[in-house]
Every structure is written in structure tokens, then in C-alpha cells.
N, C-alpha and C positions, 0 to 999 in steps of 0.2 A: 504494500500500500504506500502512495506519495505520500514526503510528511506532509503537504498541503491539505491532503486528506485526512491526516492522523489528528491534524492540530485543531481541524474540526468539530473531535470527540472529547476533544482533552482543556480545549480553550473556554474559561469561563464566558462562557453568551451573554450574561445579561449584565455582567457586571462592568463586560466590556461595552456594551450597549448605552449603559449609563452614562459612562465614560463621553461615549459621543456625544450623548445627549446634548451634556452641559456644554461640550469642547465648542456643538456649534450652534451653540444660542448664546456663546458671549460674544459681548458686542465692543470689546478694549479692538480699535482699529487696527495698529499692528497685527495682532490676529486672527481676527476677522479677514482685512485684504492677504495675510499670507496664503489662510485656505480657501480663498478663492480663487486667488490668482493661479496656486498650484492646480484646482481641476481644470478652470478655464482654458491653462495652458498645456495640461496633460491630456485632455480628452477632448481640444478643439471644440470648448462649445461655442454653439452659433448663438450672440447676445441680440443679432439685429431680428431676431423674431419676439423679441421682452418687452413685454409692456414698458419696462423701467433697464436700456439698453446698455447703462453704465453698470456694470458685475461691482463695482465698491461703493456704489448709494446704496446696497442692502445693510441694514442694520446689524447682520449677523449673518454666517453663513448658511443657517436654515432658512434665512428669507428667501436667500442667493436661490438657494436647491430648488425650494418651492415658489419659481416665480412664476408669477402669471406671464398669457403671452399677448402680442396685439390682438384687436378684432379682428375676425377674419383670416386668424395664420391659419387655421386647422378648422376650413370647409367642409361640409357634411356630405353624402353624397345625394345627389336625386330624388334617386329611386327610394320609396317610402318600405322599403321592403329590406334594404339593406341593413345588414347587423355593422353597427360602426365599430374600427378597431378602440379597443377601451383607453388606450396608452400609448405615447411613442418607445418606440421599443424594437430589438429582434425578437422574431419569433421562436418561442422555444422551441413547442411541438404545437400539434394542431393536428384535429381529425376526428375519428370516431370512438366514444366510448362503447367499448367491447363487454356485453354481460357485467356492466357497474365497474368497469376497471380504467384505468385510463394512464394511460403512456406516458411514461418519464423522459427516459433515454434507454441506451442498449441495454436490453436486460432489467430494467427498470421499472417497474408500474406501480399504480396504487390504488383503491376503491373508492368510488365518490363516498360511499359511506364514510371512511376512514377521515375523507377531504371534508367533508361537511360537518362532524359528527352527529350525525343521525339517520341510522339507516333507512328510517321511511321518510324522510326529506331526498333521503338520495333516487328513492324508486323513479320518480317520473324523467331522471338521467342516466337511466341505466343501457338504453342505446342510443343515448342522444351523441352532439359533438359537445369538442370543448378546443377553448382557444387559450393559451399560454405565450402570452410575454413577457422579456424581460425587460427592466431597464435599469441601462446602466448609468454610470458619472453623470453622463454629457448629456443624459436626456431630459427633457420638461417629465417633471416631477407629478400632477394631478393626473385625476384618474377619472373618465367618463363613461358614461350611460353606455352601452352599445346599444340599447332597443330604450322605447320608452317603458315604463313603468312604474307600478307602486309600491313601497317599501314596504312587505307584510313582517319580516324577521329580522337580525340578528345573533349571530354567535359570537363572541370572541374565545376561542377553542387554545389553551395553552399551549406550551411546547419547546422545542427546542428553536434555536436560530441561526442554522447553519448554515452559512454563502447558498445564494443564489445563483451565482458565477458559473458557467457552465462546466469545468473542470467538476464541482461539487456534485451537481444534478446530475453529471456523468455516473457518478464512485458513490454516494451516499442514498440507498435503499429509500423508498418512501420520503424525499422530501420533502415535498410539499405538502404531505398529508403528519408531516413531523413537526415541522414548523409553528410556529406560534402565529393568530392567523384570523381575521376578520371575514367570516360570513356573510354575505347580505343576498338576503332572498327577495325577489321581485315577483309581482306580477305580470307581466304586460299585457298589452292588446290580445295576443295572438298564442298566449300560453305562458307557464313561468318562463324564470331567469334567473342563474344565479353568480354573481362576484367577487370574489374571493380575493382578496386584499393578503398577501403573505410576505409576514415579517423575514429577516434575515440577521445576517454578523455583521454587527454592527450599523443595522436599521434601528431608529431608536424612537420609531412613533409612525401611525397610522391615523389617521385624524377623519373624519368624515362634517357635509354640508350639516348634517342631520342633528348630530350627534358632539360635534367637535372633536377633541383629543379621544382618540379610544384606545391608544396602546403608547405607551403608557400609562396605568400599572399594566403592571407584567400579571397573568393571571394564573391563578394555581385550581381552578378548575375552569367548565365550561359555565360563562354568562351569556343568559340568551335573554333578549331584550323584544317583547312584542310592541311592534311599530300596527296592527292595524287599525284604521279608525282615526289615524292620527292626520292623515289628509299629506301622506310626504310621496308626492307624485313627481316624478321628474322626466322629461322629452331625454330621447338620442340626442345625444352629441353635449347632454346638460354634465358638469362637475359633479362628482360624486363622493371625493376625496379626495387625499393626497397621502404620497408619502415622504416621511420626516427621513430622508435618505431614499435612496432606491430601494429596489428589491422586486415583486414580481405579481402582477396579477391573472389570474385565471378565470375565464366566463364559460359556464356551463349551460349549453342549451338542451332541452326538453327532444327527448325522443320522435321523430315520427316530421317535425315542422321547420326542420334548419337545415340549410346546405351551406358546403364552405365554399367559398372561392378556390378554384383547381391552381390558379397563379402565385397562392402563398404556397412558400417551403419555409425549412427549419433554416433557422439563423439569419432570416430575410430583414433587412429591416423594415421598417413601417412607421407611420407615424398616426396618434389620434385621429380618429372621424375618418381612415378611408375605408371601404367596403373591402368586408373579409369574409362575407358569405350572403347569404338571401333566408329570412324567414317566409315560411307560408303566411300568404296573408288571403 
């Protein structure tokens, strides 16, 4: 086994987590512009799509991560049918979920029950598709709708926080059903939908429109929080959350009413709101 891999079992998660927390949400200037200027310039990002295009008027380097972008960067597509990509990102995997199971990497799978924690939440995606991206440094940080819908659920499902990183998702069994990890069950027009917000090393917060901050605390079982009645309705292509660091979201659609688009592959890049497959409508 790599030690990259090894150090993933052995490295305190949350403690390191914490670490980050605070590291970028102080706002002493020297600090702040050193770790920005370091991803800015390590990971090429593009600042002329930012609402706010100067990287060192953020107040802190969480602001920098989670910034918003201009109107208009990230157009929705046409057709009223299209499922929008939820994040800019590469694609991890993408395709069909096989008998409730669903694909990692080589050798790799894991159960939506496991993903969701709860097996009959998982039934109605047990031949559905599901879409996994990641994102890294360099990418806009919020997280949108793919389909419209209504927020009926809630889970924040404990766990571990082990990289995202594609080397990890390669080597480590069950990740993302391992991981520490935001649930959110929808309704839509045209059947559920479900998105799944998944923590990471040294991801230090998961925050949603709805809710605010939801990760941190760290949780030591399953909180499931009922949203229905509460009128929290959101259109494609609407924010949904963000992540306090990168890390990886996954959308699971409902058996029998989604197709993916044939032109996405694995490790494709992609960005928010373009069309990655077609519901029935």
C-alpha cells in the first residue's frame, strides 16, 4: 500500500480538519494573501469569472474558496428536461446504479443504502443513475440544484474524512459511503432526487441556503432533520450550498426517469449548469 494511502488511516481527520478551519477564516492579511496567492498560483485559478475579481479583497481565505461568481458565468441549458451539472468539477464516475450498488473506481463500489443511511430511502435508486464530481483547489466552490425541487429530508451521517483526491477513491474501499456527509432528499416535478454533499481531509465545513453551517460539529451519530411543510422549494441551476474547502458531490436519480448524457467520461471536466443527462418529463 502507498504511504499516501497509509497516512489516510493513520492521520487524525478531524483534528486536522479543525486545524483548517480556523487557518482559513483568519483574516491577519499577511496570511490570508499568502494562502491565496499560493492556490491562485498553484492551481491557475480563473479570478475574471468572480463576482469580486481581486483574490486579496477577501477577508479570509474561506471567503476567497467560497466566492461567488458574475451573473450569467454559468448559463442553464434550454431544454426544461435537462438535469444540470450540480458543480464545477471533473467527473469522477457517472452511470448506472446496478441492484442498489454504485461504482467507485476499479474494484471499488458501494450501496446507496450505505450512501444515504437508510435502506428504504435508498429503494427508489436502486436502478436509477448517479453522477459524481469532484472539485478541486481551482474550482468555484457552491453547489446547485440539478433538477428543481422540494427539500422533504436531511441527514448529516458521521464518518470518516479521507481525501477525495482521486489516488484515495482509487485505494480506499467504500469512500464515499465512509465519509462524513450531508444528505439532502428532494422532491421534484418529475420524481425524487437526491445530493449528497461529502466531507473530506481536511474539508472543514459544509454549509447549506436552508440551513447555514451544517458540518461543522462533527457528528457522532446520524441527524436527520425533517424539512417538509417548510415551503424550501428551489428551481435548477438555484445554490444549494457550498463547500468550506473542496471535496465532492454526488446526485442520485430515481430508477426508470433519467438518462445520462453519452459525451460525459470519467475525469472530464465540466462546469455548473451544463446538461449531463435528460429526465422524463
Amino acid at each position: 500500500m502507498r504511504p499516501s494511502v497509509v497516512l489516510q488511516y493513520v492521520l487524525p481527520h478531524r483534528a486536522l480538519s479543525r486545524l483548517v478551519y480556523w487557518a482559513t477564516r483568519w483574516t491577519w492579511r499577511p496570511w490570508k494573501n499568502f494562502l491565496i496567492r499560493r492556490v491562485v498560483t498553484a492551481y491557475n485559478v480563473d479570478m475574471t469569472e468572480a463576482e469580486q475579481g481581486d483574490p486579496l479583497a477577501y477577508a479570509n481565505f474561506n471567503a476567497f474558496f467560497t466566492r461567488a461568481l458574475k451573473a450569467g458565468a454559468r448559463p442553464l441549458p434550454a431544454d426544461a428536461g435537462a438535469i444540470a451539472c450540480p458543480a464545477d468539477g471533473r467527473i469522477s464516475q457517472l452511470g448506472a446504479i446496478a441492484d442498489g450498488r454504485i461504482f467507485q473506481a476499479k474494484g471499488q463500489d458501494f450501496s446507496t443504502a450505505e450512501l444515504l443511511g437508510d435502506a428504504a430511502a435508498a429503494q427508489p435508486y436502486a436502478q436509477g443513475r448517479f453522477i459524481t464530481v469532484y472539485l478541486s483547489p481551482r474550482d468555484y466552490h457552491r453547489v446547485h440544484m440539478p433538477l428543481a425541487g422540494t427539500l422533504r429530508e436531511t441527514l448529516h451521517i458521521p464518518g470518516r474524512l479521507f481525501s477525495v483526491a482521486p489516488f484515495a477513491v482509487e485505494a480506499v474501499p467504500r469512500l464515499f459511503a465512509r465519509n462524513e456527509r450531508l444528505v439532502c432528499h428532494f422532491d421534484g416535478e418529475h420524481g425524487p432526487f437526491v445530493v449528497v454533499l461529502v466531507g473530506a481531509m481536511l474539508v472543514s465545513g459544509v454549509e447549506t441556503v436552508w440551513g447555514g453551517v451544517e458540518i461543522p460539529p462533527y457528528a457522532n451519530a446520524i441527524v436527520r432533520k425533517d424539512w417538509r411543510g417548510k415551503g424550501i422549494r428551489m428551481d435548477r441551476g438555484q445554490e444549494l450550498g457550498r463547500f468550506n474547502m473542496g471535496s465532492t458531490v454526488i446526485v442520485l436519480l430515481p430508477t426508470g426517469n433519467a438518462a445520462l448524457d453519452d459525451s460525459l467520461s470519467v475525469q472530464k471536466p465540466v462546469l455548473m449548469g451544463v446538461a449531463t443527462g435528460h429526465i422524463a418529463i
